[in-house]
C-alpha positions as CSV (number, residue, x, y, z in Angstrom):
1,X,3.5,22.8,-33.3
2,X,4.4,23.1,-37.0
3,X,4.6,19.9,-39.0
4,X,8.9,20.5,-39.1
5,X,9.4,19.9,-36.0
6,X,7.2,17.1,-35.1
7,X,9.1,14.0,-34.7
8,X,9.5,11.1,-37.3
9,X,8.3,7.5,-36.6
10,X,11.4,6.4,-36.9
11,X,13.3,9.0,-34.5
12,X,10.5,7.6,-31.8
13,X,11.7,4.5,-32.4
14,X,15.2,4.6,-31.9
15,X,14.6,7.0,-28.7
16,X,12.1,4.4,-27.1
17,X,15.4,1.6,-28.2
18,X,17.7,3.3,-26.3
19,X,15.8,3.6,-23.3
20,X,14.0,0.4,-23.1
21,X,17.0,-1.9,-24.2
22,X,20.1,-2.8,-22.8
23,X,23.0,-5.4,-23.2
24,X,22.1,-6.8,-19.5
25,X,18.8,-7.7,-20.6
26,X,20.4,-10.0,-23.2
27,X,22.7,-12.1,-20.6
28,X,19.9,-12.3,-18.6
29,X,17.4,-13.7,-21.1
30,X,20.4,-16.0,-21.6
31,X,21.4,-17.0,-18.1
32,X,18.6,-17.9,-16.9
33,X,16.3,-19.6,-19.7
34,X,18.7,-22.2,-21.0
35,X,20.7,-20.1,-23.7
36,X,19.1,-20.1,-27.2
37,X,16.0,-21.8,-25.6
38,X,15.0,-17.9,-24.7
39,X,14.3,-17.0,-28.3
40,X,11.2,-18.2,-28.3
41,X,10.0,-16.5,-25.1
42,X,11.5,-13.7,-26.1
43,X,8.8,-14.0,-29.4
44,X,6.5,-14.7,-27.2
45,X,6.6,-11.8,-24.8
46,X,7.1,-8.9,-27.5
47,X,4.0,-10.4,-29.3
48,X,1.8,-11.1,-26.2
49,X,3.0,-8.5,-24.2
50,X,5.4,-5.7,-25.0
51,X,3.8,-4.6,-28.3
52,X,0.3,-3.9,-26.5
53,X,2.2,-2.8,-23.7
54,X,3.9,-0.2,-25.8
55,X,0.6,1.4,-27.6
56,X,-1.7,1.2,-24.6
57,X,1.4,3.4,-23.4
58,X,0.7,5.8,-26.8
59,X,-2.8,6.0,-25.9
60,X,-2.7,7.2,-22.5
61,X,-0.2,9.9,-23.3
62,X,-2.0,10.7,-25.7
63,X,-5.2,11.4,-23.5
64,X,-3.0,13.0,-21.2
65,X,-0.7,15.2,-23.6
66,X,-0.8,18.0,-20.7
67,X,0.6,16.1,-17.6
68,X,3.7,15.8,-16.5
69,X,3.6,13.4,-14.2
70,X,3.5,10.0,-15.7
71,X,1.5,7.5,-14.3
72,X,0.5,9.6,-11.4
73,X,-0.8,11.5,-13.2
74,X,-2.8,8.9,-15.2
75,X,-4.2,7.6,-12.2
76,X,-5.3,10.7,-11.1
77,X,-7.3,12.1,-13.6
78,X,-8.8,8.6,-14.2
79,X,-9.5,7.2,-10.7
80,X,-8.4,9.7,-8.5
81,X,-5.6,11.5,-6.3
82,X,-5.3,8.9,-3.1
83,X,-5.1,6.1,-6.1
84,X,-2.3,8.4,-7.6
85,X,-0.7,8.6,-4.5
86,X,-0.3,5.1,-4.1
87,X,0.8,4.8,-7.9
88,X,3.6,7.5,-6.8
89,X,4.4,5.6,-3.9
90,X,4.9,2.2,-5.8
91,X,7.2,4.1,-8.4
92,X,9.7,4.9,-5.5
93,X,9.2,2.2,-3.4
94,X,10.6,0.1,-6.0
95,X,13.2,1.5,-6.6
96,X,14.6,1.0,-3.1
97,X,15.3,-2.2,-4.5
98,X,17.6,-0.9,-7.4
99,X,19.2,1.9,-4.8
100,X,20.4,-1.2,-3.3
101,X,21.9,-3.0,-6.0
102,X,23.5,-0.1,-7.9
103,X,26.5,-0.1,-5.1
104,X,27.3,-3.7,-5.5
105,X,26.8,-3.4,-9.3
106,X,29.6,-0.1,-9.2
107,X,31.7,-2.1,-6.9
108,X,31.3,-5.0,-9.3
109,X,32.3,-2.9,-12.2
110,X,35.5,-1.3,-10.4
111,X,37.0,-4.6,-9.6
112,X,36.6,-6.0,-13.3
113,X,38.7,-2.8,-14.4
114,X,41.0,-3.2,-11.7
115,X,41.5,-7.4,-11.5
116,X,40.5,-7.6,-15.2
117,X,38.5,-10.8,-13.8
118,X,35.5,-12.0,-12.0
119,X,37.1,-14.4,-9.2
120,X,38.8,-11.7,-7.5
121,X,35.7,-9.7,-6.2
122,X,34.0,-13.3,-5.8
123,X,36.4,-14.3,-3.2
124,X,36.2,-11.8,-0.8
125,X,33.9,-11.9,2.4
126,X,30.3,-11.2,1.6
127,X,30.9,-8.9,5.0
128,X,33.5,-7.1,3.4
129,X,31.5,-6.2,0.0
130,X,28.6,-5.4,1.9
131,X,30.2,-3.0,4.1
132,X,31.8,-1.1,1.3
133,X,28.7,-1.7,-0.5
134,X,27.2,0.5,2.7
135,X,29.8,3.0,2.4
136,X,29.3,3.7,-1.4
137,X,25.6,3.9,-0.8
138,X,26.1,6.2,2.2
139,X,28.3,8.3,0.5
140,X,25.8,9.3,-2.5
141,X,22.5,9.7,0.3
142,X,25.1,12.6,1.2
143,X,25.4,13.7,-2.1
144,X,22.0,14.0,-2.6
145,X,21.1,15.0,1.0
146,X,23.7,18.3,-0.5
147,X,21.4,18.7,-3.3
148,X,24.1,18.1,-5.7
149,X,23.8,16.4,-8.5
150,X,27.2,16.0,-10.4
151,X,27.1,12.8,-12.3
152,X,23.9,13.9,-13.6
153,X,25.2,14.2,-17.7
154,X,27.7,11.5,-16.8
155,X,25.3,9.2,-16.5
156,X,23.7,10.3,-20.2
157,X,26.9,9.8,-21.4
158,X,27.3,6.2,-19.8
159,X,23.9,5.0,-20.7
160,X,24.7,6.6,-24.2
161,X,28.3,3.8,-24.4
162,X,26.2,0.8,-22.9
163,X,24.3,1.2,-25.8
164,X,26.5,1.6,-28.1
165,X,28.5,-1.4,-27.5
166,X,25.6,-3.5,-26.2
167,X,25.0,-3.0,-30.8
168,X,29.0,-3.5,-31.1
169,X,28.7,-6.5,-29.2
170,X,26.4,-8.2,-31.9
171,X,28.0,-6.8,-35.1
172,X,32.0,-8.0,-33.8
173,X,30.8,-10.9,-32.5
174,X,29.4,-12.5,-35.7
175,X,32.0,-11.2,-37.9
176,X,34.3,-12.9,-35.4
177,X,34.4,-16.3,-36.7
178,X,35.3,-14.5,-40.2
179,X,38.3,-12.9,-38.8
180,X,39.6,-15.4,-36.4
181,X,38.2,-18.7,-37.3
182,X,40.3,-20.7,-34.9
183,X,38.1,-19.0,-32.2
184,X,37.4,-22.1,-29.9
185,X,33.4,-20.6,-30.7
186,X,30.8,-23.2,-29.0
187,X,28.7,-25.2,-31.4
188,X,24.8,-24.4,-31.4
189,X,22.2,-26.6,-31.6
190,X,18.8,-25.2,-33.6
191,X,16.8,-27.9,-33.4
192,X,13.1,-28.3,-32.6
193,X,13.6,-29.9,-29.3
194,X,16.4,-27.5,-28.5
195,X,14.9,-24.2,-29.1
196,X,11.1,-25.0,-27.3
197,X,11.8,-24.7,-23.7
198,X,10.8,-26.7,-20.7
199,X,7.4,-25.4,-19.2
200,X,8.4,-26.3,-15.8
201,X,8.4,-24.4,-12.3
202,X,11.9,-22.9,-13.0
203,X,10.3,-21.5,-16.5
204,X,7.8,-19.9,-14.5
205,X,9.5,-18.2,-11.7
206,X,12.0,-17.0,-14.1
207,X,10.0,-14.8,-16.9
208,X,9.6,-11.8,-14.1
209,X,13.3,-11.0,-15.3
210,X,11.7,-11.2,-19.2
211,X,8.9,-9.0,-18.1
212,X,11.7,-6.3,-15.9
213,X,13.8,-6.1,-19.5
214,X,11.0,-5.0,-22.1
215,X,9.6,-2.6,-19.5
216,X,9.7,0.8,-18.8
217,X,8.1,2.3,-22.1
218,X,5.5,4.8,-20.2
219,X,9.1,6.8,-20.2
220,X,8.4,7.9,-23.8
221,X,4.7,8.5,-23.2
222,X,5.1,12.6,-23.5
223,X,6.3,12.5,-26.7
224,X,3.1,10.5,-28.3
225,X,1.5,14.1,-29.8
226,X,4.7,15.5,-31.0
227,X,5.2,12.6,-33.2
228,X,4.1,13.6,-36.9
229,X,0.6,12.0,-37.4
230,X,0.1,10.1,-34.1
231,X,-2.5,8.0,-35.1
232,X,-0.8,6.4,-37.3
233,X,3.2,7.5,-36.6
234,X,3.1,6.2,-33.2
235,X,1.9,2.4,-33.2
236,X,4.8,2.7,-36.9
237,X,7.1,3.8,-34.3
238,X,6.2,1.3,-31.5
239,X,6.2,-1.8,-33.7
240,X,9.3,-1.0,-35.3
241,X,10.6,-0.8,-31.1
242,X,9.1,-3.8,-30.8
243,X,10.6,-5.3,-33.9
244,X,14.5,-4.3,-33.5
245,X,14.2,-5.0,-30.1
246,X,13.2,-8.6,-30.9
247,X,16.1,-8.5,-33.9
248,X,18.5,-7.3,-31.0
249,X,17.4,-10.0,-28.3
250,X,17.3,-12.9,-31.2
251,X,20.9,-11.5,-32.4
252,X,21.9,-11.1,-29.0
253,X,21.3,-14.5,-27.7
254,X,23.0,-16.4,-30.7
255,X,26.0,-14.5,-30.1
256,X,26.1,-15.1,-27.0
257,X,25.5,-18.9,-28.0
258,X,28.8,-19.1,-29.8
259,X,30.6,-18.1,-26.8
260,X,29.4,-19.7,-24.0
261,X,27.6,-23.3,-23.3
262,X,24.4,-23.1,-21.5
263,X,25.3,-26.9,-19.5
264,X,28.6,-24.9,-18.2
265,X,26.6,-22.3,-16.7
266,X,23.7,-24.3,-15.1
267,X,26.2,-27.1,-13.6
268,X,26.0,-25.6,-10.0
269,X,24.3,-22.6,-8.3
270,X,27.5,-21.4,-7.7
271,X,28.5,-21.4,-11.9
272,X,24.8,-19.8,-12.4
273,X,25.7,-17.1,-10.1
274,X,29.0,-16.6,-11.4
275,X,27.6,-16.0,-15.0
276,X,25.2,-13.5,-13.3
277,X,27.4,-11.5,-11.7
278,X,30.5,-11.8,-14.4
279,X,28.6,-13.1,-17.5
280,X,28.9,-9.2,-19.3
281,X,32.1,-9.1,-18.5
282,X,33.3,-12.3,-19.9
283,X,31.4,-11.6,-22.9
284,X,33.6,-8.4,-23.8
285,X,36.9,-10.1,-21.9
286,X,36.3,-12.8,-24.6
287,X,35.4,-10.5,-27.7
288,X,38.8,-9.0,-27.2
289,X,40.9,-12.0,-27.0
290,X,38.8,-13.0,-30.7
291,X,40.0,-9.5,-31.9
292,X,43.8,-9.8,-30.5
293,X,43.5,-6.8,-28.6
294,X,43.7,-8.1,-25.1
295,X,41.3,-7.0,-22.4
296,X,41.0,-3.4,-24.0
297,X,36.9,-4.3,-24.7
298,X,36.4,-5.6,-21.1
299,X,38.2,-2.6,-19.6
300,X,36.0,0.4,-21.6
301,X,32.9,-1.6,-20.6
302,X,33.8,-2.0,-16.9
303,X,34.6,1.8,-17.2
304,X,31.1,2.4,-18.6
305,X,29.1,0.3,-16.2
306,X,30.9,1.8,-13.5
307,X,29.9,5.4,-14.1
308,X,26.8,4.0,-15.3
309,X,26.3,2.2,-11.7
310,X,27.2,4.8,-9.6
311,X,25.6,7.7,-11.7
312,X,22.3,5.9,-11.4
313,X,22.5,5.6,-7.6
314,X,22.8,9.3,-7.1
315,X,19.9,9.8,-9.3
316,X,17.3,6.9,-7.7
317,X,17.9,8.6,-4.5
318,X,16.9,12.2,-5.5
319,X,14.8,12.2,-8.8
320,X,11.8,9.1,-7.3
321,X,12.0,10.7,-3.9
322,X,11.4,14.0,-5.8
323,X,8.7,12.8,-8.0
324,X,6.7,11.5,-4.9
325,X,7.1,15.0,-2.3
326,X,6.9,17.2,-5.1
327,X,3.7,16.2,-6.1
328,X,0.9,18.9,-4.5
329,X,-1.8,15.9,-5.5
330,X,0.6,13.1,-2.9
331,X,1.3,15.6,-0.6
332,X,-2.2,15.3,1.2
333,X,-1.2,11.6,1.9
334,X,2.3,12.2,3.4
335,X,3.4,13.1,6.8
336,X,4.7,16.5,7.5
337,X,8.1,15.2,8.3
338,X,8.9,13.7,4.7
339,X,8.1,16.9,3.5
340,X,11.1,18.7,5.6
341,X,13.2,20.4,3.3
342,X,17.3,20.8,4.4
343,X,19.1,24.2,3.5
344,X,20.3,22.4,0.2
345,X,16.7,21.8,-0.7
346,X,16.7,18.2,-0.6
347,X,13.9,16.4,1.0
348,X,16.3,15.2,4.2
349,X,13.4,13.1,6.6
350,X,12.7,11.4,2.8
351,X,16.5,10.6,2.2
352,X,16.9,9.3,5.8
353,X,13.9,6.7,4.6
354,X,15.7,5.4,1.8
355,X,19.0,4.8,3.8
356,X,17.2,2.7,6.7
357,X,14.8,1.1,3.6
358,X,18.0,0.3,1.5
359,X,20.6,0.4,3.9
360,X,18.8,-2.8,5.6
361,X,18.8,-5.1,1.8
362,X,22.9,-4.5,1.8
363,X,22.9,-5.7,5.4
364,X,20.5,-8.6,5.4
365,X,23.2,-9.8,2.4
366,X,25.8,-9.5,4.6
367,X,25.0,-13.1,5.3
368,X,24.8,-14.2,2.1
369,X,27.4,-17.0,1.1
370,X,29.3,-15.2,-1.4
371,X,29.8,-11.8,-3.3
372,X,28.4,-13.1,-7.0
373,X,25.2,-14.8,-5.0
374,X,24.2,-11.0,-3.6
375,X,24.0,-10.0,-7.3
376,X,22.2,-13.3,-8.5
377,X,20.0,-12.1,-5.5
378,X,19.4,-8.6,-6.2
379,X,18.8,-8.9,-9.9
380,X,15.9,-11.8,-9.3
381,X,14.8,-9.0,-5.9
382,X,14.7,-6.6,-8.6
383,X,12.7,-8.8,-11.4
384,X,10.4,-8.9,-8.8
385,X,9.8,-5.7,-7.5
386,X,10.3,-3.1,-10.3
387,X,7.7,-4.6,-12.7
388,X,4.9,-4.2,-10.2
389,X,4.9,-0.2,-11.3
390,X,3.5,-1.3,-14.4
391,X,0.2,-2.6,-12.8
392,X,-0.8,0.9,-12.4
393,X,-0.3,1.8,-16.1
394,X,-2.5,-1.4,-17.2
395,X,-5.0,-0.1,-14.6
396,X,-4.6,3.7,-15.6
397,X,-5.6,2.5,-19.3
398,X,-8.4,0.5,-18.0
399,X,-9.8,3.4,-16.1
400,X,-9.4,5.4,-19.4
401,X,-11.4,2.8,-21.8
402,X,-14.1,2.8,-19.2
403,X,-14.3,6.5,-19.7
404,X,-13.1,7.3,-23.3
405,X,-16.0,9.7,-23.6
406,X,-14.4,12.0,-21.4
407,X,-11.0,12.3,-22.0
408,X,-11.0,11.9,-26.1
409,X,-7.4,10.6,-26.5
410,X,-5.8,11.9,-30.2
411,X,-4.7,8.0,-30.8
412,X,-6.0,4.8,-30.1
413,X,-4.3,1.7,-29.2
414,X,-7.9,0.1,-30.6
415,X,-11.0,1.0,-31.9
416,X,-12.7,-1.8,-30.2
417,X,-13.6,-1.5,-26.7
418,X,-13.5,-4.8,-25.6
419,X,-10.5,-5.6,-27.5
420,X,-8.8,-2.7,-25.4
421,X,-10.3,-4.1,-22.0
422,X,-9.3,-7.3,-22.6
423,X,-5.6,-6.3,-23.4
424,X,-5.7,-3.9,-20.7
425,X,-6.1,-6.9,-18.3
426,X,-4.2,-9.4,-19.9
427,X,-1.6,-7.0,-19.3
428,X,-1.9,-6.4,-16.2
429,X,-2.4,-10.5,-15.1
430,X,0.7,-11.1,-16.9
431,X,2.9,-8.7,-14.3
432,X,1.1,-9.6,-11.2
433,X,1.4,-13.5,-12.4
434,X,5.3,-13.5,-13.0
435,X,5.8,-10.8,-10.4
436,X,4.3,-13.4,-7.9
437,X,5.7,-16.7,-9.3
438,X,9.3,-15.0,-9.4
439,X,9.7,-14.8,-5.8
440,X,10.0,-18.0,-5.5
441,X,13.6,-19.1,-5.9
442,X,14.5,-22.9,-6.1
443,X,16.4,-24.3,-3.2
444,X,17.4,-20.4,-1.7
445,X,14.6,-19.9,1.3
446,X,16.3,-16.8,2.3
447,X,15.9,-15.2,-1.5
448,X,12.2,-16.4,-1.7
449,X,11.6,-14.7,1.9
450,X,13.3,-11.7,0.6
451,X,11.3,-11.7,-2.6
452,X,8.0,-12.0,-0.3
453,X,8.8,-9.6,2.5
454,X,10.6,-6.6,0.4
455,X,7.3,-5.6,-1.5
456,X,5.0,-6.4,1.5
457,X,7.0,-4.3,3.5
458,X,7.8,-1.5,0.8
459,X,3.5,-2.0,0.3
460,X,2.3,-1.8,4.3
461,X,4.4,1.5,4.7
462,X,2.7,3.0,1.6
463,X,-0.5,2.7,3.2
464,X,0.5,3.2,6.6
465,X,1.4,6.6,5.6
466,X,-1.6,8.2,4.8
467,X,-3.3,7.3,8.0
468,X,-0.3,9.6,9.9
469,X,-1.2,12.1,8.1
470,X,-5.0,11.5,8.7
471,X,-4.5,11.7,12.7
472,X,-1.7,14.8,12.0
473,X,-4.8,16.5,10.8
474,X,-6.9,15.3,13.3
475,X,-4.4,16.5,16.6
476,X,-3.8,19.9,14.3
């Protein structure tokens, strides 16, 4: 490639932002770690995790500049193709868990831009939600079962405004005292005591939703060798992630500090689910009314989220389910049935899967005592479950250091071997320690069950799988 149109440092940087970051991730953070008390585990997980995270990342796409498959294809070439099937699996099984949260999320998102405010969805019977939850969900497993994809660039464009004002969010919100001083803003204290949290076992079982927001970087991986001077352009490029990410998240969380009082939120379950489920929308409702321009913020967010929501549903069905059946290395594993193709060309047997996998989530939370608990619930379900993907990219680079001779990668995360193995493992105890820890859920037995039983069950079918296919070969 000629040295023009290799990519900047910089431009690396600000793609791996918009991908990795999100305004969610800073209510979150927020929410549940005891407001401004999260800056410092926010430090602490960008300098102990997400930074090594991120080049470990470089090196492997590096090694593998010619696959197109991701961590698949990692695992493959490093370990081996029944190890890359079950890397393949775990990608899509987790996202059965997202499928199934994206409906309540749109549905969410609708009634904000409709009620202009959170009680409104709240109050209705969990049935109710759930079942139109169901309906939604239903609705898009036919639109992919069709093969059509027409929210496709709609969700670009969504994901493209969350971004956008997740950065507006900061900037208006501190010149807001300027403009409206009279604000009613909520006083912060920055002292010692105040900012180091409470190592207890609610810290704990929280940080899997710390570990969910700064993943997902392996995204960018096919874009390490294009970058002008790898070697050195890439780890420039990742730190600087790793440093406005941290400026966002810091920035973030005091803003959100001078609007709402972390005692308010964690008075009741019922508050802490509330700020869950609504927090995001308050926090724009509230920017408005500092601006003097009513709930116009609130409404262009909800609209955003919405499309957002429902765009993303459509594409976890097809593009995972894809990823897995299309892959000639997987196939071997996989029953003939998944493999059935419909006129439309969509994987039909695979989409049927999804709706009994997902379909059962939204019903089990049919019995859940409220409509802002089942989003409290799925966002911890999905702290819990998406992360574990990463284990395979921690093992994938692993498997590379112990046979760097062979592949020859163009950049290196370090020169030092052990270094690399120890960070390689560290990594990788870090998710499977707050993945495990955060299904527990204080005083909710049916969340914790759900927490345990999702990923066991999402995990038995992966490897009960392969032996159908074994004994379809066998009868053949």
């Amino acid at each position: 490639m000629e040295q023009s149109k290799k990519i900047k440092w910089y431009t690396l940087a600000f793609m791996a932002f918009s991908t990795v970051w999100g305004f969610g991730n800073v209510l979150n953070g927020f929410v549940y770690f005891n407001g401004i008390q999260v800056i410092f585990s926010w430090i602490m997980m960008f300098a102990l995790y997400f930074v090594p995270y991120a080049l470990m990342v470089g090196e492997l796409g590096s090694a593998f500049k010619n696959s197109g498959g991701g961590v698949s294809s990692w695992i493959h070439e490093t370990i081996g193709p029944k190890c890359a099937y079950y890397a393949g699996w775990t990608y899509w099984a987790c996202h059965v868990t997202y499928i199934a949260s994206k409906g309540s999320g749109g549905l969410k998102a609708l009634s904000w831009m409709v009620f202009q405010n959170g009680t409104t969805y709240d109050t209705f019977p969990t049935l109710w939600v759930q079942m139109a939850t169901l309906v939604v969900f239903l609705f898009f497993c036919w639109v992919a079962s069709r093969g059509l994809n027409p929210l496709k660039k709609l969700a670009t464009i969504a994901g493209t405004s969350m971004f956008v004002m997740s950065i507006l969010y900061i900037l208006m919100m501190f010149a807001a005292p300027v403009i409206n001083p009279n604000g009613g803003f909520v006083s912060m204290d920055f002292s010692w005591k105040n900012i180091i949290p409470q190592f207890n076992v609610g810290y704990f079982t929280s940080l899997s939703i710390l570990v969910f927001a700064v993943g997902g970087c392996e995204k960018i991986s096919p874009y390490v060798n294009k970058v002008e001077n790898p070697s050195k352009g890439f780890p420039k490029g990742m730190i600087t992630l790793a440093i406005m990410v941290m400026v966002c998240a810091i920035l973030g969380t005091i803003a959100m500090g001078m609007m709402f009082d972390p005692t308010v939120i964690n008075e009741s379950t019922e508050s802490f689910n509330s700020y869950v489920s609504n927090g995001a929308y308050w926090a724009f409702q509230k920017l408005g009314q500092y601006y003097g321009v009513g709930n116009a913020l609130l409404i262009i967010y909800a609209a955003c989220n919405a499309i957002g929501q429902f765009s993303t549903l459509v594409l976890s069905i097809d593009a995972p389910l894809r990823m897995l059946l299309d892959n000639e290395d997987a196939r071997q594993f996989i029953p003939s049935g998944l493999l059935k193709k419909n006129k439309y060309g969509a994987y039909i047997n695979g989409i049927w899967m999804v709706v009994i996998l997902s379909g059962s989530i939204i019903l089990i939370q049919s019995i859940v005592p409220g409509a802002a608990a089942v989003l409290a619930q799925l966002n911890k379900l999905n702290s819990v479950t998406m992360p574990l993907r990463y284990l395979w990219v921690f093992t994938a680079y692993i498997a590379l250091r112990k046979s760097l001779h062979k592949f020859n990668p163009e950049y290196q995360f370090t020169k030092n071997q052990s270094l690399a193995l120890i960070a390689g493992g560290w990594c990788f105890f870090v998710t499977a320690f707050c993945c495990l820890f955060g299904m527990y859920v204080k005083g909710d037995m049916l969340s914790t069950a759900m927490n345990v039983i999702t990923p066991f069950v999402l995990t038995a079918l992966g490897l009960i799988l392969p032996i159908i296919k074994k004994n379809e070969k066998t009868n053949a």
